[in-house]
C-alpha positions in Angstrom: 77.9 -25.8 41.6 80.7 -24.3 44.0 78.8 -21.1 43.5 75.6 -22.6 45.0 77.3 -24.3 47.6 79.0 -20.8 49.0 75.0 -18.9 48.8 73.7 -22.2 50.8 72.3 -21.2 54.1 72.4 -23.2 57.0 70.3 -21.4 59.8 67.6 -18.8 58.5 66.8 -16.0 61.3 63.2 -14.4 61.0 60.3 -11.7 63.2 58.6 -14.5 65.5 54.9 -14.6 64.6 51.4 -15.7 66.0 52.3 -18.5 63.5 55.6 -19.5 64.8 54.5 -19.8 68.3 55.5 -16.7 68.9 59.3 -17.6 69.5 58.2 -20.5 71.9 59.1 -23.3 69.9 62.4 -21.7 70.0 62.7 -21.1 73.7 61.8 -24.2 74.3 64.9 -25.5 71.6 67.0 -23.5 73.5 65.8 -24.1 77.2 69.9 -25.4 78.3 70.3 -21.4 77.9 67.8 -20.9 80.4 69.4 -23.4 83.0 73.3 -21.3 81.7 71.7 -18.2 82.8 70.0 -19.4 85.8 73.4 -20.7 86.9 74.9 -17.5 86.3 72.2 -15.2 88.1 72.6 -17.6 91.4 76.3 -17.3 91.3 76.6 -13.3 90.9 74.3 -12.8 93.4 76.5 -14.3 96.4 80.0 -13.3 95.3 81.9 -10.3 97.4 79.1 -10.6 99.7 79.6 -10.8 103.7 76.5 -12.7 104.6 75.9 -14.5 101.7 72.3 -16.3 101.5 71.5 -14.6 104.9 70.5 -11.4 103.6 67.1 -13.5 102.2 66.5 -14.7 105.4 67.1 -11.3 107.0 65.4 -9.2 104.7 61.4 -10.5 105.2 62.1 -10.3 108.7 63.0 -7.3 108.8 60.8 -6.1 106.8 58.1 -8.1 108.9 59.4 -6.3 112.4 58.4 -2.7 110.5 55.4 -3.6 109.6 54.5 -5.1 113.2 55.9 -1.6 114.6 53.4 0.6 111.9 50.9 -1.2 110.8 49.9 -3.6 114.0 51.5 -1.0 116.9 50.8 2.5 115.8 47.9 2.1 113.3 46.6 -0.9 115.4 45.7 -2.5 111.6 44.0 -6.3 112.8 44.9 -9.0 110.9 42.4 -11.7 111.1 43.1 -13.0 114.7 46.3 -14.5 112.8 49.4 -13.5 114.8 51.2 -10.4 113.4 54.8 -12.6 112.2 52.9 -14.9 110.0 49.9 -12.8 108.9 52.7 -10.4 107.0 55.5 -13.0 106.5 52.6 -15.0 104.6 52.3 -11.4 101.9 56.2 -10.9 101.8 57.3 -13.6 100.7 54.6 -13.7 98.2 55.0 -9.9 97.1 59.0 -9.9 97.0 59.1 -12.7 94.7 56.3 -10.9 92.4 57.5 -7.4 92.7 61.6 -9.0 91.9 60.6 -10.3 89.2 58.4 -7.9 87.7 61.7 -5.5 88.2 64.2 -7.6 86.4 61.4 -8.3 83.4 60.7 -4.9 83.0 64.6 -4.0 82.4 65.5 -7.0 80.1 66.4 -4.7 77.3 68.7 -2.2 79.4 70.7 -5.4 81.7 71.1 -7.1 79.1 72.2 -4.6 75.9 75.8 -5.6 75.6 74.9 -9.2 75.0 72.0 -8.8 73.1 74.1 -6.5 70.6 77.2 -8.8 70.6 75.1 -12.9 69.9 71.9 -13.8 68.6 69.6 -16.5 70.8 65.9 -16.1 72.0 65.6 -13.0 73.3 63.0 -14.8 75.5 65.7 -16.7 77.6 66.8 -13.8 79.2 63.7 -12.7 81.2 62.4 -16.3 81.5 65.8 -17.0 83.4 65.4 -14.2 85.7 62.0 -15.4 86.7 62.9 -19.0 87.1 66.3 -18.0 89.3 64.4 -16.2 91.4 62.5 -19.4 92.7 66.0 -20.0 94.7 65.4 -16.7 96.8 61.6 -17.1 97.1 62.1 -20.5 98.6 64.3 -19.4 101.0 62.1 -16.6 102.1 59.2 -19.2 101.7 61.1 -21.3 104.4 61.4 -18.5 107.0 57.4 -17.8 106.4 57.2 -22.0 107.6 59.9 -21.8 110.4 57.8 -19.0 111.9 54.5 -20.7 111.2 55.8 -24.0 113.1 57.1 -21.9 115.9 53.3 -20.4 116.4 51.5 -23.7 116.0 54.2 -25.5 119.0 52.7 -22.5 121.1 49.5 -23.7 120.5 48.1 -21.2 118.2 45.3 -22.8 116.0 46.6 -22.1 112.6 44.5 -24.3 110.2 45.8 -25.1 106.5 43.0 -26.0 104.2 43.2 -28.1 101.2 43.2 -24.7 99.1 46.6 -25.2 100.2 47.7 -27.4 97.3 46.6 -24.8 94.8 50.1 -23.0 95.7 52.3 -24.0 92.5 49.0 -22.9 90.3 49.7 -19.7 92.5 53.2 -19.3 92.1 52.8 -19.6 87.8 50.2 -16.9 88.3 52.8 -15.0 89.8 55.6 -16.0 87.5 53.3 -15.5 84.4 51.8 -12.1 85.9 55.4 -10.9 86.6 56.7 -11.8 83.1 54.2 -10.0 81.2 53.8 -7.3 82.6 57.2 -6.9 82.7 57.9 -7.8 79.0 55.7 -5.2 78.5 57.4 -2.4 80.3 60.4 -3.4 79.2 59.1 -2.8 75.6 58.3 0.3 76.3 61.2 1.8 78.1 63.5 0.8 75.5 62.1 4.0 73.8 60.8 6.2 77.0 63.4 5.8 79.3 61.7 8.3 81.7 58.8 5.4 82.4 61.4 3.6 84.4 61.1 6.3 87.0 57.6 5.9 87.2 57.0 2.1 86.8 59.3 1.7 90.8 56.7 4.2 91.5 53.8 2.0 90.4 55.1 -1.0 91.8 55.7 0.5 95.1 51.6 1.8 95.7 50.9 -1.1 93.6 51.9 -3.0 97.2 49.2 -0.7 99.3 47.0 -1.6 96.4 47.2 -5.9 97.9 46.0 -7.2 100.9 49.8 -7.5 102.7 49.7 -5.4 105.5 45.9 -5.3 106.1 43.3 -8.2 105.6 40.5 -7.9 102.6 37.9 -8.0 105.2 39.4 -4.5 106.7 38.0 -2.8 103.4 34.2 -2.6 104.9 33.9 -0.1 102.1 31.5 -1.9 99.3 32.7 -0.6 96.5 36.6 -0.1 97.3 36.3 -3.5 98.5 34.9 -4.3 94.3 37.5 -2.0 93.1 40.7 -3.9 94.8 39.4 -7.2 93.5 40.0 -5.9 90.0 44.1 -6.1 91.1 44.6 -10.0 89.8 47.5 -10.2 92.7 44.3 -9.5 95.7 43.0 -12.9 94.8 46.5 -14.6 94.6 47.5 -13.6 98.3 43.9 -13.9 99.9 44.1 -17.7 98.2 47.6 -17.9 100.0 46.6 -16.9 103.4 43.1 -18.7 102.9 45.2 -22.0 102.2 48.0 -21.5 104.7 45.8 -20.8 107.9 42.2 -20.3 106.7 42.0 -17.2 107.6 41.4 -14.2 104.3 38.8 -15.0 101.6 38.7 -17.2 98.8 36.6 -16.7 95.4 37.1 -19.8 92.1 35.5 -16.6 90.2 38.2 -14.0 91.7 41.2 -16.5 90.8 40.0 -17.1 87.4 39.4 -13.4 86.8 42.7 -13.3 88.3 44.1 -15.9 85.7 42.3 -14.7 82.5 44.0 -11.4 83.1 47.2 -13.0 83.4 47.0 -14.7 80.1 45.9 -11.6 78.3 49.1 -9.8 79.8 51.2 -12.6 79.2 50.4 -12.8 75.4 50.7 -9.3 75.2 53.7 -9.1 76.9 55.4 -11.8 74.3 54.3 -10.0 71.3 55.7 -6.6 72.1 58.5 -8.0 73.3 59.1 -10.0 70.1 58.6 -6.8 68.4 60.9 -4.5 69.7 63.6 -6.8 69.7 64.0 -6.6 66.4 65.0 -2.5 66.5 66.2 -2.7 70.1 69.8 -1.6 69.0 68.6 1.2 67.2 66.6 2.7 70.0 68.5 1.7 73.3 
């Protein structure tokens, strides 16, 4: 009896499956992890620095003054009749958020090596967290997009929201959910090419020119470039934005589903690489 007692086994570890929810059911057991490392990802970001949560504030404007400089002064770029601050505030913010969290997805397995080799918990929680604690920095970013959009409409700019407006949490899951698995998948991968790191910051960078941010879709007069950037699920993301935020860009239910579908597949995808390579991480990173 004291025999079967010792070989009794109290927690049984196994590969996540289809089956199993693909280790979702367990996220979702473990989802005070997620709010441990979210606390943790907001706290290292503002110690030993000088200006603290300015830098968010200070970044898209920045950022928004060169593009006013390049795009709108020297390459004289329109931008709908909407004026220059909020037509490219209203794509940063959007794109930063996307492209951060695509970048901390896609390097879950390098960041986070120590811990994963040390204690086992839902690999999951450690990219989902990233995502999720990056809502704090898009928010704030979000709010300098809405200061500047204020300032415009006291002057007497007609800036119009539109209903489509309310369809901006559905946007910011697309972005969360677009961000995640494409990262999980990249992630995946460079845990055995480490050399695709190098070319992914590549990617991501023309994967920018690629959106509607610094130009409107209506600029592309070409018929055929204008099909092809439609096939980039973030174009119908941003033009629902700016469509919603000042009626201004161009708005399609059949882009934004395409735009969702894709998403899905990704996401799915994403998961089920992720789930397996975790289980011969170690032995590869």
């Amino acid at each position: 009896m004291a025999q079967n007692q010792d070989n009794y086994w109290t927690t049984e570890i196994s590969p996540t499956t289809f089956s199993k929810g693909m280790g979702l059911r367990e996220l979702w057991a473990k989802k005070y992890l997620i709010w441990l490392f979210i606390k943790r990802d907001i706290t290292v970001q503002y110690k030993q620095t000088i200006f603290g949560m300015g830098w968010y504030f200070i970044s898209p404007l920045f950022t928004m003054f060169m593009y006013i400089v390049v795009f709108g002064r020297i390459a004289g770029i329109p931008t709908d009749d909407v004026p220059q601050p909020v037509f490219y505030l209203s794509g940063i913010c959007l794109w930063e958020y996307f492209s951060t969290c695509l970048t901390e997805a896609s390097t879950t397995f390098q960041t986070n090596a120590a811990l994963f080799g040390k204690v086992y918990f839902p690999r999951l929680v450690a990219p989902v967290s990233k995502v999720v604690s990056k809502l704090f920095r898009f928010s704030l970013q979000l709010s300098t997009f809405v200061f500047v959009y204020i300032y415009f409409v006291i002057r007497g700019v007609d800036l119009r929201p539109t209903w489509y407006l309310l369809l901006f949490p559905v946007l910011v899951l697309m972005i969360q959910g677009l961000a995640l698995g494409l990262g999980l998948i990249v992630s995946s991968l460079t845990t055995k090419y480490r050399d695709l790191t190098n070319f992914f910051g590549v990617f991501v960078s023309l994967w920018m020119y690629a959106t509607p941010i610094v130009y409107p879709l209506s600029y592309v007069e070409n018929p055929t470039l204008h099909k092809i950037m439609l096939f980039n699920p973030m174009t119908a993301i941003i033009e629902t934005f700016k469509y919603g935020a000042y009626g201004a860009g161009e708005f399609s239910w059949t882009s934004l589903a395409y735009s969702a579908a894709i998403i899905i597949v990704l996401l799915i995808l994403g998961i089920a690489m992720f789930n397996r390579k975790q289980k011969f991480f170690i032995d590869t990173i």
